[in-house]
C-alpha positions in Angstrom: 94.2 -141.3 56.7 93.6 -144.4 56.1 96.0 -147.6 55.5 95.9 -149.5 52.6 97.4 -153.1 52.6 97.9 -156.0 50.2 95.5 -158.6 49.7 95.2 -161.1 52.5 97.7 -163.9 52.4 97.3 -167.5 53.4 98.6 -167.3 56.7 95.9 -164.6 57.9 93.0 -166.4 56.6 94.9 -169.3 58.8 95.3 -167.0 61.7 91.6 -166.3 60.9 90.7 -169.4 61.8 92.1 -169.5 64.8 90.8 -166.6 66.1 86.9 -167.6 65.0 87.6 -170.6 67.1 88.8 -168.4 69.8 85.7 -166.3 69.8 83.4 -169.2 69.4 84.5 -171.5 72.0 84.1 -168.4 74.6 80.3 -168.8 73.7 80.2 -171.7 76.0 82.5 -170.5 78.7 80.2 -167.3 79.0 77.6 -169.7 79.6 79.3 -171.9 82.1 80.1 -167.9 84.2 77.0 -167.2 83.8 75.9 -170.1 85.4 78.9 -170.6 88.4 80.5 -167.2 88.6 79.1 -166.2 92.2 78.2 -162.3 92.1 80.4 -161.7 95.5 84.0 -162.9 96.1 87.0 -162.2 97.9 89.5 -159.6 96.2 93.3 -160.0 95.8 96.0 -157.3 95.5 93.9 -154.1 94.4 96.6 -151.8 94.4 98.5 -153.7 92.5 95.7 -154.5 89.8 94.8 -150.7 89.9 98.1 -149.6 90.1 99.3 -151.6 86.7 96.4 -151.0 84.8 97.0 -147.2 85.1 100.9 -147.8 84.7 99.6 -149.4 81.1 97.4 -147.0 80.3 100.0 -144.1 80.9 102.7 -145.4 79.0 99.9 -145.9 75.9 100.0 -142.5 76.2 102.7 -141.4 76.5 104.1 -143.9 73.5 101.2 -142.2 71.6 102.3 -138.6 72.1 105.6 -139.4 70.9 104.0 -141.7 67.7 102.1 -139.0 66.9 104.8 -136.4 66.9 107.0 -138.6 64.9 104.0 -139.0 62.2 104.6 -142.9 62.6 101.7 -145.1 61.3 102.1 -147.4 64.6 99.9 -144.9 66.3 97.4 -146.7 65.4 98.0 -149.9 67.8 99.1 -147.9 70.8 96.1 -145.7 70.6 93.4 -148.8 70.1 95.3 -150.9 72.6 95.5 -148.0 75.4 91.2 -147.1 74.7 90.7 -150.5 75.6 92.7 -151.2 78.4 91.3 -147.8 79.5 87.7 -149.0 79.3 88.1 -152.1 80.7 89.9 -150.6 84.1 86.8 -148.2 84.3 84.4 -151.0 83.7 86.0 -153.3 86.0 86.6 -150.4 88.2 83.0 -149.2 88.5 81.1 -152.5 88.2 83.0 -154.3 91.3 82.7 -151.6 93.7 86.0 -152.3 95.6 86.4 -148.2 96.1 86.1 -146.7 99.7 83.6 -144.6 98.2 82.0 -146.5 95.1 79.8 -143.7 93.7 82.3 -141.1 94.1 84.9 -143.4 92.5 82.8 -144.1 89.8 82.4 -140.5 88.8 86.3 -139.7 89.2 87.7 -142.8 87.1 84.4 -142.2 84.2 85.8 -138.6 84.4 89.3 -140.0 83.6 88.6 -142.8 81.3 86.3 -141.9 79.5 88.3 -138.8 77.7 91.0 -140.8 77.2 89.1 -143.2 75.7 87.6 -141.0 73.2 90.8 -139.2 72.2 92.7 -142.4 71.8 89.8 -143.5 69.4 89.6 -140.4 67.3 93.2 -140.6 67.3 93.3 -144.1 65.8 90.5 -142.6 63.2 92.5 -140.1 62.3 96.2 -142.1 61.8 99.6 -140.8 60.9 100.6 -137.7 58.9 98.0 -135.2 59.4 98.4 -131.4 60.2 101.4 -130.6 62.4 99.7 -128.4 64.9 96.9 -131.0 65.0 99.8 -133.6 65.9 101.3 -131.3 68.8 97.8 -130.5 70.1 96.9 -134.4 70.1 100.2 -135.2 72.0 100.2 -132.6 74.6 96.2 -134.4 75.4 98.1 -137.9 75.3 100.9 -136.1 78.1 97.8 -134.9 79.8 95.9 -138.4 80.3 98.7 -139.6 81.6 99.3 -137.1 84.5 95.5 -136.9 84.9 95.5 -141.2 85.0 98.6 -141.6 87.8 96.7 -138.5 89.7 93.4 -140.5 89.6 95.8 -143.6 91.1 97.1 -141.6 93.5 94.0 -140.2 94.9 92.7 -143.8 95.2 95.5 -145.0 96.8 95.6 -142.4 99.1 92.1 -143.2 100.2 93.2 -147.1 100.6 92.4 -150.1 98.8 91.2 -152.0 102.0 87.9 -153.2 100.0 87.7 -157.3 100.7 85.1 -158.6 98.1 84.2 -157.4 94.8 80.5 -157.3 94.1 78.8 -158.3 90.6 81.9 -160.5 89.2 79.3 -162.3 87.4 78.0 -159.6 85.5 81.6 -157.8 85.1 83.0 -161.7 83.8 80.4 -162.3 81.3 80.8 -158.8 79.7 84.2 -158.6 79.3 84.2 -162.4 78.0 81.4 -161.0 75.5 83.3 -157.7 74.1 86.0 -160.1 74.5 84.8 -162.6 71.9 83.3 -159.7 69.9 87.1 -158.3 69.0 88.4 -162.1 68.9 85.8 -162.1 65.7 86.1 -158.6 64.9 89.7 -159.3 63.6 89.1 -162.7 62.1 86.6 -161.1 60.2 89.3 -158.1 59.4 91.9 -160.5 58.9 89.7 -162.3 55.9 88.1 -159.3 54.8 89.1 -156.0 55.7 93.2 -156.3 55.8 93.1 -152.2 56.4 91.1 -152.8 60.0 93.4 -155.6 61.2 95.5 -153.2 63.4 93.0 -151.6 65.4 91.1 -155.0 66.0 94.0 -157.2 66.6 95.4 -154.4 69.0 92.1 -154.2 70.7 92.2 -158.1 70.7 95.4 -158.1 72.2 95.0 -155.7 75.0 91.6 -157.2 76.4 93.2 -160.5 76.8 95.6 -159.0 78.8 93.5 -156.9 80.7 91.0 -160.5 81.5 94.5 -162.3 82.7 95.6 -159.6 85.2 92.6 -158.5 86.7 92.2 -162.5 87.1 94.8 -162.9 88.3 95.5 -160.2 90.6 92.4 -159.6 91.4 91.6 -163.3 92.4 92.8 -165.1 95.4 92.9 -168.9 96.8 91.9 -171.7 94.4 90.3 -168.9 91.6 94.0 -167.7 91.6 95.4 -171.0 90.3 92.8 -171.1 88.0 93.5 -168.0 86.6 96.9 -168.9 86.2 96.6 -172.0 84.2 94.2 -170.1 81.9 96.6 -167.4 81.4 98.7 -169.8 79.3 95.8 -169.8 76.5 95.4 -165.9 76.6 98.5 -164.8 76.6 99.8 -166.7 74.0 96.8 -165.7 71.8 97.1 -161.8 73.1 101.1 -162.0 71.3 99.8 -163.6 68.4 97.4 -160.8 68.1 99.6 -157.9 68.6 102.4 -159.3 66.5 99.3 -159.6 63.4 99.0 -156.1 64.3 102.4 -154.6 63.7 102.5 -156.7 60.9 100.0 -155.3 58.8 101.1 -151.9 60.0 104.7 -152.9 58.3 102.8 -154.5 55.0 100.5 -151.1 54.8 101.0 -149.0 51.9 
């Protein structure tokens, strides 16, 4: 189903604006990493980066399953928010190589991630307000990528997170800050254009900036860890502009 909203106002071409500028002036910074970022660096708290990342990704979907049952049209932003967060974790998780056993973890998070990826997106496609078995069917898969994501945790934390460096941050950074400057212009371009899209775009937008601040963060130690900390006050801020742009045009939708 899709949403139909009113024509754009003043303030999202304004909050357009802003988030072309955001997208833009990553160009240079994704420059600058791919120039300084070393491939190789000491790691910080993996549990905990692991361990929220799935905690976030679970109660997407478990939000969802109870959206969707309810037929409410905010589906939409828990299920885009919760595919991305899903596929950064995996990316991150597979690219860095902090497992015990990278190869083998690779295969077991792809084997959770990416399903829950893909249903999350086809959920979003599909919206509110569809068949009612379809809508049980769709939450009982949300219930089941959850339990399938905290067993996925568990079995990696059971196998330890004693890794001490995470390998390829350069190539890991500068894709994230790519797809993240793609969404940054993905919903400009929605907010000027295509008011029906802004949901799924600025939901997106606001999830990968808050997946890039805690896997800085936590996942950074020393000096890199300060630095992640001052630039979290530029994300963040943006990530809540971006979600809130997001329930709004759910609430303006038609």
């Amino acid at each position: 189903m899709r949403i139909e909203t009113a024509e754009p106002r003043v303030w999202d071409l304004r909050w357009s604006l802003l988030f072309v500028a955001a997208g833009v002036l990553l160009v240079p910074w994704i420059v600058v990493l791919a120039v300084v970022q070393p491939r190789v660096a000491p790691v910080g708290d993996l549990a905990l980066a692991a361990g929220g990342a799935t905690a976030a990704i679970a109660v997407g979907l478990l939000a969802s399953a109870v959206l969707v049952l309810t037929g409410s049209r905010f589906l939409v932003l828990t299920t885009s928010a919760t595919a991305t967060v899903a596929l950064c974790t995996g990316f991150f998780h597979v690219v860095t190589g902090t497992a015990s056993n990278p190869r083998a973890a690779a295969f077991a998070t792809l084997l959770v991630v990416a399903p829950v990826a893909l249903l999350c997106v086809l959920a979003a496609r599909r919206g509110p307000g569809g068949s009612a078995t379809v809508d049980r069917l769709l939450a009982v898969l949300f219930v089941l990528g959850a339990v399938a994501a905290a067993l996925a945790w568990a079995r990696a934390a059971a196998a330890g997170f004693d890794a001490q460096y995470a390998h390829h941050l350069k190539l890991a950074w500068v894709v994230l800050d790519v797809a993240e400057a793609a969404v940054l212009l993905t919903t400009a371009a929605a907010l000027r254009w295509h008011p029906a899209r802004v949901p799924a775009a600025a939901a997106a937008s606001g999830a990968l900036l808050c997946c890039d601040v805690w896997f800085n963060v936590v996942g950074a130690v020393g000096e890199a860890r300060t630095a992640a900390i001052q630039m979290a006050f530029v994300s963040l801020p943006l990530a809540v502009v971006a979600f809130l742009l997001g329930v709004r045009a759910v609430g303006r939708a038609r």
